[in-house]
N, CA, C and O of each residue as an XYZ file, in Angstrom:
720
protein
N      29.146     91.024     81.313
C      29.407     90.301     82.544
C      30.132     91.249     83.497
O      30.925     92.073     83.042
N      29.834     91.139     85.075
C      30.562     92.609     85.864
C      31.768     91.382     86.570
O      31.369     90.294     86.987
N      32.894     91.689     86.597
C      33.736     90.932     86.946
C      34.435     92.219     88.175
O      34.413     93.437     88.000
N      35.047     91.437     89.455
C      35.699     92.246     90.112
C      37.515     92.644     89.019
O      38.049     91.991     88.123
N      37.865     93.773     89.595
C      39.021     94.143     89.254
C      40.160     93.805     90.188
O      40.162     93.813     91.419
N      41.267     93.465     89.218
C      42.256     92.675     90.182
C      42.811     93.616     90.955
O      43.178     93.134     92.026
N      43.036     94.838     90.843
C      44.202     95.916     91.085
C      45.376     95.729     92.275
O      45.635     96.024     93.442
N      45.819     95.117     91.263
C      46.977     94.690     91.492
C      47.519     93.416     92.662
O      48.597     93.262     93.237
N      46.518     92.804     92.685
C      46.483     91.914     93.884
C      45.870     90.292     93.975
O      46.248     89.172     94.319
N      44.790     90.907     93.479
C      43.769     89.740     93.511
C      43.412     89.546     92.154
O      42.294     89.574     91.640
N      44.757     89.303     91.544
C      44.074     88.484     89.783
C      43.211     87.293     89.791
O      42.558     87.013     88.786
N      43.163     86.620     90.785
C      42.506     85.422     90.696
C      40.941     85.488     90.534
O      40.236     84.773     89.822
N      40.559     86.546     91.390
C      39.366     87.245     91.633
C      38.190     87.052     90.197
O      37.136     86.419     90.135
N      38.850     87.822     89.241
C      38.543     88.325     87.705
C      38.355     87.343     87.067
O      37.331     87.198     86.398
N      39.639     86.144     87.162
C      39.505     84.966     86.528
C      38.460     84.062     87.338
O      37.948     83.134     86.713
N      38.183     84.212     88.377
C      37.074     83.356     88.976
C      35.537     84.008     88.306
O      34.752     83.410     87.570
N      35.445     85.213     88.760
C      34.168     85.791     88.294
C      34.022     85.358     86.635
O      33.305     84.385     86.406
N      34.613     85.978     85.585
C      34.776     85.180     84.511
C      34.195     83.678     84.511
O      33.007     83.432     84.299
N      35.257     82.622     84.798
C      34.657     81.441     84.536
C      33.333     81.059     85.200
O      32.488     80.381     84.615
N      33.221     81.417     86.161
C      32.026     81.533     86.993
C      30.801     82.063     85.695
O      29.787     81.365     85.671
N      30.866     83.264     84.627
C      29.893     83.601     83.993
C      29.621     82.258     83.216
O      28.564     81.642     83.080
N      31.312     81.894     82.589
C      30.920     80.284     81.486
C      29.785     79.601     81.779
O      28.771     79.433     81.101
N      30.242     79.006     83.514
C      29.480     78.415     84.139
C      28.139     78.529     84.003
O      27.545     77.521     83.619
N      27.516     79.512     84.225
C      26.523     79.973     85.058
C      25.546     80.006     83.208
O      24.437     79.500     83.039
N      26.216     80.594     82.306
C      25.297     80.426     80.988
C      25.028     79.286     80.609
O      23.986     78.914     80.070
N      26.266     78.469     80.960
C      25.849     77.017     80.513
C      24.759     76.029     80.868
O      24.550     74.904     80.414
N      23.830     77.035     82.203
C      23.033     76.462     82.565
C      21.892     76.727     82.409
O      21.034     75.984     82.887
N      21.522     77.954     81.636
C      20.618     78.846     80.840
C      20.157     78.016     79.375
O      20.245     78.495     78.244
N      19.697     76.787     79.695
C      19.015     76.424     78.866
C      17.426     76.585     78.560
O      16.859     76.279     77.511
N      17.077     76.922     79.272
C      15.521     78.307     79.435
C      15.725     79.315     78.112
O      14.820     79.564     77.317
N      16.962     79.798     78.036
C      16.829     80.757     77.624
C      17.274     80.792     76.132
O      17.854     81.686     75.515
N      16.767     79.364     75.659
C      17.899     78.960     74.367
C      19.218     79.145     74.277
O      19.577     79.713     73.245
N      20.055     78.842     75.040
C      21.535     78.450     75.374
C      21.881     77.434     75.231
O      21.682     76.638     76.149
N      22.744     76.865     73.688
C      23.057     75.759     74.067
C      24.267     75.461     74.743
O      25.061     76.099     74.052
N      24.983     74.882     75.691
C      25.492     74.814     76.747
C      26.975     74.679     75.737
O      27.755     75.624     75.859
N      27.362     73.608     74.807
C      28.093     73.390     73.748
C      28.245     74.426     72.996
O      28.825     74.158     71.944
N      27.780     76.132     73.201
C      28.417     76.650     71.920
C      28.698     78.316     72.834
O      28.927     79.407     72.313
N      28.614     78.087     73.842
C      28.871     79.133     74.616
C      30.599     79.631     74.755
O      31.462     79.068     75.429
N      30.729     80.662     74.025
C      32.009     81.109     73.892
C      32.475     82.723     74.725
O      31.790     83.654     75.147
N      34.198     82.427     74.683
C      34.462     84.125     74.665
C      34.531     84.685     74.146
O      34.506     84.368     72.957
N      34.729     86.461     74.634
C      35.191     87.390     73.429
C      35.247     88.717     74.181
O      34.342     89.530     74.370
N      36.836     88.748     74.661
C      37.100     90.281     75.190
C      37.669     90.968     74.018
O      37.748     90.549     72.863
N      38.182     92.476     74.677
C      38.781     93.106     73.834
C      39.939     93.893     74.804
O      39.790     94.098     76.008
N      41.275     94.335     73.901
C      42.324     94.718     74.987
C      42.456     93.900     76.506
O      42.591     92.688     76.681
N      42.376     94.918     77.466
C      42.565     93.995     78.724
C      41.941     93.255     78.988
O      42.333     92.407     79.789
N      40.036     93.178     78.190
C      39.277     92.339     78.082
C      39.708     90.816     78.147
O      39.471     89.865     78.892
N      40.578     91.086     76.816
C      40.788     90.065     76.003
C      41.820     88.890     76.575
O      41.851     87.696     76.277
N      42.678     89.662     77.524
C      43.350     89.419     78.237
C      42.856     88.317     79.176
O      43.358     87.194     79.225
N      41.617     88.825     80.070
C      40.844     87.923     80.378
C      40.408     86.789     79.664
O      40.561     85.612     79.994
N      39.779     87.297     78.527
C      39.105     86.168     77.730
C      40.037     84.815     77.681
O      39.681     83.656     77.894
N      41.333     85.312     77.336
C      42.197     84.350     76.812
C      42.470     83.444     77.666
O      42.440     82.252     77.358
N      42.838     83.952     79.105
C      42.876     83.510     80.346
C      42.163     82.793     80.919
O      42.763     81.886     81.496
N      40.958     82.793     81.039
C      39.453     81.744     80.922
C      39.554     80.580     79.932
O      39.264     79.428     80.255
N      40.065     81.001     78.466
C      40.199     79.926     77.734
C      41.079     78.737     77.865
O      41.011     77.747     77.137
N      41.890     78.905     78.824
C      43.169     78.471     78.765
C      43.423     77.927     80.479
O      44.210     77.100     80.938
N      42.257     78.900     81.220
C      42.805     78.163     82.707
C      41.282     77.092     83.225
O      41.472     76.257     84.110
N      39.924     77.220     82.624
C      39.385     76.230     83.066
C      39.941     74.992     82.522
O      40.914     74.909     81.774
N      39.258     74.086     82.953
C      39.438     72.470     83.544
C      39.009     71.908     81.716
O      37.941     72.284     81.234
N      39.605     71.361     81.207
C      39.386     70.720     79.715
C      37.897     70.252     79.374
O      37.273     70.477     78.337
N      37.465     69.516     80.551
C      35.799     69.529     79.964
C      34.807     70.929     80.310
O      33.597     70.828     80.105
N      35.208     71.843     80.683
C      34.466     73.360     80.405
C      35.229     74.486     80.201
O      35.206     75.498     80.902
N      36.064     74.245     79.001
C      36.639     75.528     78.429
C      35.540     75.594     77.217
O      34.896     74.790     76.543
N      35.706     77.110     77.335
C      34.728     77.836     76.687
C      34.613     76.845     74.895
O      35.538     76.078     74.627
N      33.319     77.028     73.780
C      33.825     76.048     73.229
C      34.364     77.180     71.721
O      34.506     76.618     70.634
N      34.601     78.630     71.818
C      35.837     79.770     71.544
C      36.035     80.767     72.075
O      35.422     81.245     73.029
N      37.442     81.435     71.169
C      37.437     82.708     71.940
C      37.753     83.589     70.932
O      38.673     83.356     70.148
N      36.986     84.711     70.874
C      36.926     85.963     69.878
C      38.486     86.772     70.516
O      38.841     85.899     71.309
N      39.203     87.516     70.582
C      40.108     88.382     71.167
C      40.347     89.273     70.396
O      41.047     89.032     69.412
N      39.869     90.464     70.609
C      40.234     91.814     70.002
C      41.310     92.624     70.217
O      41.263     92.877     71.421
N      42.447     93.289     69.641
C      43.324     93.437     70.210
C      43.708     93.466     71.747
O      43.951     94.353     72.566
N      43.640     91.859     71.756
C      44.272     91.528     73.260
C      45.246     91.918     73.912
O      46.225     92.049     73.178
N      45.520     92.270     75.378
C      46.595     92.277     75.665
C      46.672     90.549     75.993
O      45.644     89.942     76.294
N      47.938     89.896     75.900
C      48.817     89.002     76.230
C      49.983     89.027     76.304
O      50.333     87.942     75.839
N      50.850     89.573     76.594
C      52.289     89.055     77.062
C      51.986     90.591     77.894
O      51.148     91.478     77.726
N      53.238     90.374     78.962
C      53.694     91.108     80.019
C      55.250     91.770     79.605
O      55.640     92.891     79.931
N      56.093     90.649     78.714
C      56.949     91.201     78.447
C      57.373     92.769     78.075
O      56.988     93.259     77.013
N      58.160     93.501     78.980
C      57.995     94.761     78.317
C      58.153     95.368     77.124
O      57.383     96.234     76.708
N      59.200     94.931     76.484
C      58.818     95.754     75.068
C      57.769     94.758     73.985
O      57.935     94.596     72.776
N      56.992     94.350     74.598
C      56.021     93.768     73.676
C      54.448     93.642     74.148
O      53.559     93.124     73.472
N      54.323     94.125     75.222
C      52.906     94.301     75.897
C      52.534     94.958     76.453
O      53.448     95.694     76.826
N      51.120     95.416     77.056
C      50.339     97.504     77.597
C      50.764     96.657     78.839
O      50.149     95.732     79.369
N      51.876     97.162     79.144
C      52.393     97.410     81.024
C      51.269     97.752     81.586
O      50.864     97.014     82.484
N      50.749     98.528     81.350
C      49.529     99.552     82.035
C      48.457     97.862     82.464
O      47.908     97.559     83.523
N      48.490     97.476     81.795
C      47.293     96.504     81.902
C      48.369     95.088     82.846
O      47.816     94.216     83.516
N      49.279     95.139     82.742
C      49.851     93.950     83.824
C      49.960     94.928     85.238
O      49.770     94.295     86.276
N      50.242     96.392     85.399
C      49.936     97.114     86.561
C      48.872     96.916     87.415
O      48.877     96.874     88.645
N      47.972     96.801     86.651
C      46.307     96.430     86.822
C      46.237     95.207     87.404
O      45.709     95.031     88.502
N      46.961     93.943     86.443
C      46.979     92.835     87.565
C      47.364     92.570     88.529
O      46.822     92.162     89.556
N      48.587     92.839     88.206
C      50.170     92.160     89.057
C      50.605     93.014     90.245
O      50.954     92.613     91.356
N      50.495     94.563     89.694
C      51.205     95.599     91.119
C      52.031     95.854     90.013
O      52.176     95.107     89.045
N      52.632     97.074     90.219
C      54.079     97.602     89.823
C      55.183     96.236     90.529
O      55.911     95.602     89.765
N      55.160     96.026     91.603
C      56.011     94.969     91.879
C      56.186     93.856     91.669
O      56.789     93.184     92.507
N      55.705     93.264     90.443
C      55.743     91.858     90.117
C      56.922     91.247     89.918
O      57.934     91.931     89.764
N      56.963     90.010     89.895
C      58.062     89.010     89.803
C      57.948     88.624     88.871
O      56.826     88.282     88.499
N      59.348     88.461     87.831
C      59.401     87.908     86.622
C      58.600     86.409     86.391
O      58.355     86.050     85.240
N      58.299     85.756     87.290
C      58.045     84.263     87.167
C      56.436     84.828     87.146
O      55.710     84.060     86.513
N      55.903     85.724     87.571
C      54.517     85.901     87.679
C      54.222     86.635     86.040
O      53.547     86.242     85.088
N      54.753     87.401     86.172
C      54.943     88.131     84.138
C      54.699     86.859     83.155
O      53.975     86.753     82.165
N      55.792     85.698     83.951
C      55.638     84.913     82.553
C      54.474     83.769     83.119
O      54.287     82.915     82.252
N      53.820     83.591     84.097
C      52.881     82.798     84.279
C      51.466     83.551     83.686
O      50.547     82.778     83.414
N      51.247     84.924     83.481
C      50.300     85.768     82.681
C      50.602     85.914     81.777
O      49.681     86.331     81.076
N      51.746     85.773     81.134
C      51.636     86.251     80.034
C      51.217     85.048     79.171
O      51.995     84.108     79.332
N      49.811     84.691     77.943
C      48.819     84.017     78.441
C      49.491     82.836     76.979
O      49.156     81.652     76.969
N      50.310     83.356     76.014
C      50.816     82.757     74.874
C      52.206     81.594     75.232
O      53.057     81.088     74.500
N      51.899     81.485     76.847
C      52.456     80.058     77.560
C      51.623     79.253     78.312
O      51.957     78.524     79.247
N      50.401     79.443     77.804
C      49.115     78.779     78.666
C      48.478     77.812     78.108
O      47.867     76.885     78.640
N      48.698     78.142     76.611
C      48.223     77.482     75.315
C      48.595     75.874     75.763
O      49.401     75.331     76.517
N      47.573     75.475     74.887
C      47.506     73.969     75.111
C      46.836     73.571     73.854
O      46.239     74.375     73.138
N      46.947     72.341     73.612
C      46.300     71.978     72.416
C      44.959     71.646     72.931
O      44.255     71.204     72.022
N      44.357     71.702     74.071
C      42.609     71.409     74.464
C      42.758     73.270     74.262
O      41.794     73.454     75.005
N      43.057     74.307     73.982
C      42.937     75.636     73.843
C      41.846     75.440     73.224
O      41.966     74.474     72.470
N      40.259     76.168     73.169
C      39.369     76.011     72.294
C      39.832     77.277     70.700
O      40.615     78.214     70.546
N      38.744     76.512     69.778
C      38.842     77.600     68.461
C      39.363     79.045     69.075
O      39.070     79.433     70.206
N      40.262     79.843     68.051
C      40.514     81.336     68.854
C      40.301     82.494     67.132
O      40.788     82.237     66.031
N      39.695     83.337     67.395
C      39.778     84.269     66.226
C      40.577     85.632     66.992
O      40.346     86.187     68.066
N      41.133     85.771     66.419
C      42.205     87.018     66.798
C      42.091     88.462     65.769
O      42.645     88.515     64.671
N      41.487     89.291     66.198
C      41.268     90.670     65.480
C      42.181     92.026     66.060
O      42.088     92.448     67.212
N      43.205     92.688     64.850
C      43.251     93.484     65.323
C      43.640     94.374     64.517
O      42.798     94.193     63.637
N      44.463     95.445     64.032
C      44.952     96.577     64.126
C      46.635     96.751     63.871
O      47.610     96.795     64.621
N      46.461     96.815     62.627
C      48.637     96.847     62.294
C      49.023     98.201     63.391
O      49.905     98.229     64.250
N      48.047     99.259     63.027
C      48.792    100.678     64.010
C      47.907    101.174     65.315
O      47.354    102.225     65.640
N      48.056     99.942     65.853
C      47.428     99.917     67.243
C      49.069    100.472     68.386
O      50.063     99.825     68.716
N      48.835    101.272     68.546
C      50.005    101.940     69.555
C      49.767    101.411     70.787
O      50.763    100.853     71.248
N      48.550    101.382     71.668
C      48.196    100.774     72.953
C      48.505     99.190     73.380
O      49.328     98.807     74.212
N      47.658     98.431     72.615
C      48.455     97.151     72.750
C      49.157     96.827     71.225
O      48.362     96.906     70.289
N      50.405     96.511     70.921
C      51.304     96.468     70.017
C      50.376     95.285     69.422
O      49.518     94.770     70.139
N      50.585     94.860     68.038
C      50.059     93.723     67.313
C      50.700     92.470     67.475
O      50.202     91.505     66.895
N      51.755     92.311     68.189
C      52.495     91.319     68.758
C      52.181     90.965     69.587
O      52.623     89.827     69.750
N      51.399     91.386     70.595
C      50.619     90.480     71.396
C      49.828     89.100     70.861
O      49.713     87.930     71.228
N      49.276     90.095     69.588
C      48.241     88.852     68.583
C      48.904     88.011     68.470
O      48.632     86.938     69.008
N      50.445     88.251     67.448
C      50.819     87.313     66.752
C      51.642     86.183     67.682
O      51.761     85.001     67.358
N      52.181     86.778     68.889
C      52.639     85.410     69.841
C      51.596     84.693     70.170
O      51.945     83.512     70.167
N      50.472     84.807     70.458
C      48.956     84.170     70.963
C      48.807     82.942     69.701
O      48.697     81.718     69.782
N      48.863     83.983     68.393
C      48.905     83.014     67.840
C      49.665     81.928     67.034
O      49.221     80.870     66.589
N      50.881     82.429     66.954
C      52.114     81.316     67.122
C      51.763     80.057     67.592
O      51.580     78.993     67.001
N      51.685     80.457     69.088
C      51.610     79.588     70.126
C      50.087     78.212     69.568
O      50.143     76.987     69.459
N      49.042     79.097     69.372
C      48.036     78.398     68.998
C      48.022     77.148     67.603
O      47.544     76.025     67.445
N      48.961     78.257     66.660
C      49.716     77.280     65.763
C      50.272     76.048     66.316
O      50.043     74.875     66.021
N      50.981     76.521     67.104
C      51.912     75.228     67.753
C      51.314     73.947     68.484
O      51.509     72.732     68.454
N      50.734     74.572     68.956
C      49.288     73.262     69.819
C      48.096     72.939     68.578
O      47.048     72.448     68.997
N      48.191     73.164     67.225
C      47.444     72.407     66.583
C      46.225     72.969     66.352
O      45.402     72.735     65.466
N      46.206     74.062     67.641
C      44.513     74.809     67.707
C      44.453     75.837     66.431
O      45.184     76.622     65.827
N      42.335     75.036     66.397
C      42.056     76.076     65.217
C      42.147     77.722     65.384
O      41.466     78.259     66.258
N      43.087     78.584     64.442
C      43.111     79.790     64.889
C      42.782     80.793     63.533
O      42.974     80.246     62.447
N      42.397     81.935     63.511
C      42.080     82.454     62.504
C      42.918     83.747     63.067
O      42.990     84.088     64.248
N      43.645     84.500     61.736
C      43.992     85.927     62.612
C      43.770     86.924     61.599
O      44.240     86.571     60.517
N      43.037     88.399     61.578
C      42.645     89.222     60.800
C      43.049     90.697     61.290
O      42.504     91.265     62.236
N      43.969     91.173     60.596
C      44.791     92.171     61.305
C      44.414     93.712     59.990
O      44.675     93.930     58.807
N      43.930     94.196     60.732
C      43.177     95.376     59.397
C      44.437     96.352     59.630
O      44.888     96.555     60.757
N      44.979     96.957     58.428
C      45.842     97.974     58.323
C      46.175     99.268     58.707
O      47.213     99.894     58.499
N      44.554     99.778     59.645
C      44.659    101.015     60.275
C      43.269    100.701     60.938
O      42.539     99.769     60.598
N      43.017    101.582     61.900
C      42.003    101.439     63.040
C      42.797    101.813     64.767
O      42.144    102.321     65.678
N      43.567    101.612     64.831
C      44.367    102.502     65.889
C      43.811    101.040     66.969
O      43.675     99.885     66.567
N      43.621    101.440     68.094
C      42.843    100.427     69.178
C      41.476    100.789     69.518
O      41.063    101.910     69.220
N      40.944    100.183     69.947
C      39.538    100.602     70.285
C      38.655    100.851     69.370
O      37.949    101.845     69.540
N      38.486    100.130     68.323
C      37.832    100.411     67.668
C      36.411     99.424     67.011
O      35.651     99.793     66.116
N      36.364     98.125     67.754
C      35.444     97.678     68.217
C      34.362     98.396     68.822
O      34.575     98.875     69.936
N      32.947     98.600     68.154
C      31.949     99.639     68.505
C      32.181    100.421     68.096
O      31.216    100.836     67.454
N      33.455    101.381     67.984
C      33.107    102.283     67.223
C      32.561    103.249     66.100
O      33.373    103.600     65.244
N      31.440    103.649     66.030
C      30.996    104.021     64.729
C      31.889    104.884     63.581
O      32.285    106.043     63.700
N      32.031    104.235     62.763
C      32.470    104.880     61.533
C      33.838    104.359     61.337
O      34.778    104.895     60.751
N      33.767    102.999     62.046
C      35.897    102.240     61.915
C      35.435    102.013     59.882
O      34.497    101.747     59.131
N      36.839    102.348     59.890
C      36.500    102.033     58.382
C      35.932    101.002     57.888
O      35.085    100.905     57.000
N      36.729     99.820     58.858
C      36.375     98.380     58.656
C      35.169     97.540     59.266
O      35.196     96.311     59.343
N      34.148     98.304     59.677
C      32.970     97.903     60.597
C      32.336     97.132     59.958
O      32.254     96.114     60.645
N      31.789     96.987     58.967
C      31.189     96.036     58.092
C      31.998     94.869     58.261
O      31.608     93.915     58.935
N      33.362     94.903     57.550
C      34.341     93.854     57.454
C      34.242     92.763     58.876
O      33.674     91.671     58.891
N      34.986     93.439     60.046
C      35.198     92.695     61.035
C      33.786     92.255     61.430
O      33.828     91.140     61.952
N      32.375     92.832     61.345
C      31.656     92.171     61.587
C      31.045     90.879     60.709
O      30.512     90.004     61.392
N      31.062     90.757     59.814
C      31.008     89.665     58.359
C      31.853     88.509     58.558
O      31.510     87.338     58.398
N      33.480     89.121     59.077
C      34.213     87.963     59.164
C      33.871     87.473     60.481
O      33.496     86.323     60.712
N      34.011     88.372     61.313
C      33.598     87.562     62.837
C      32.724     86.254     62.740
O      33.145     85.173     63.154
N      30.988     86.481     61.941
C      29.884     85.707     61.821
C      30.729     84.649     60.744
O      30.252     83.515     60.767
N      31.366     84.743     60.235
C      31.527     84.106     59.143
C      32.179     82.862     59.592
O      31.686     81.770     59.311
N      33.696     83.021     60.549
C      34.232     82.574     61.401
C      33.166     81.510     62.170
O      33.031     80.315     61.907
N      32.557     82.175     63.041
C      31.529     81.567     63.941
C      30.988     80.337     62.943
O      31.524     79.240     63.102
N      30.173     80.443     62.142
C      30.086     79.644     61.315
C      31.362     78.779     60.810
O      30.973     77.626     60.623
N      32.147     78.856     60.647
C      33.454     77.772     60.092
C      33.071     76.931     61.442
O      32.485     75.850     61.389
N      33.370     77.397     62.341
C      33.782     76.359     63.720
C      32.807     75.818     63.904
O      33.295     74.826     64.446
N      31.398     75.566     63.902
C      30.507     74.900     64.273
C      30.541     73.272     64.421
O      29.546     72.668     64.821
């Protein structure tokens, strides 16, 4: 999906284009789409998005999951890729805007299914991003799955030869299947 970039200004932008894609597949029933199983699934700042879509459309068209690969979510600084709230927010953001993105206060119990993948020695986005996301998801009741592989660094989604490539892809499908 080509989404505009916020840089630093126009976050709303990204999150419109985004839900706008939900939208727009859900109507791709031509194309064997069923409208009911159309989900997300970013990765890092991706994911960021993803989560954000999950959490800011309207309760009868949130996505019906969301995959998140080492997501960024929180803004807080010692716990989230600054680099990627720069991207949204500006270097000049306001604490009240940090904590309105940072996305593990967005959660709701209409939050759809969430599978959370990532990386114990991920240096780029810390693994605490995951685990507040999914706290939070705990807390609202939502179904959440979280699978945190012991080495893989970040980025390692697509990459050929992650140790765990087989794995995360098996559980991913496997997942998909639970939630049906």
């Amino acid at each position: 999906v080509k989404y505009r970039l916020p840089n630093g200004g126009h976050y709303e932008a990204t999150l419109e284009d985004a839900m706008g894609a939900v939208r727009y597949l859900r109507t791709r029933t031509d194309l064997g789409i069923d409208p009911a199983e159309v989900g997300v699934q970013g990765n890092s700042a991706g994911g960021h998005l993803a989560t954000w879509v999950s959490n800011a459309m309207p309760d009868g068209e949130k996505p019906a999951f969301a995959i998140l690969i080492y997501p960024v979510i929180t803004g807080d600084s010692w716990l989230g890729h600054i680099s990627s709230y720069n991207y949204l927010l500006g270097k000049n953001r306001t604490p009240e805007e940090v904590e309105m993105y940072s996305l593990q206060n967005r959660v709701t119990a209409t939050t759809p299914p969430t599978l959370l993948m990532l990386s114990d020695d991920d240096n780029v986005v810390p693994s605490t991003n995951s685990m507040l996301y999914y706290k939070a998801l705990k807390h609202y009741g939502v179904k959440a799955t979280m699978y945190t592989f012991p080495s893989g660094g970040h980025g390692w989604a697509g990459r050929i030869g992650f140790k765990y490539e087989k794995e995360w892809h098996h559980l991913m499908l496997n997942w998909l299947e639970t939630i049906k």
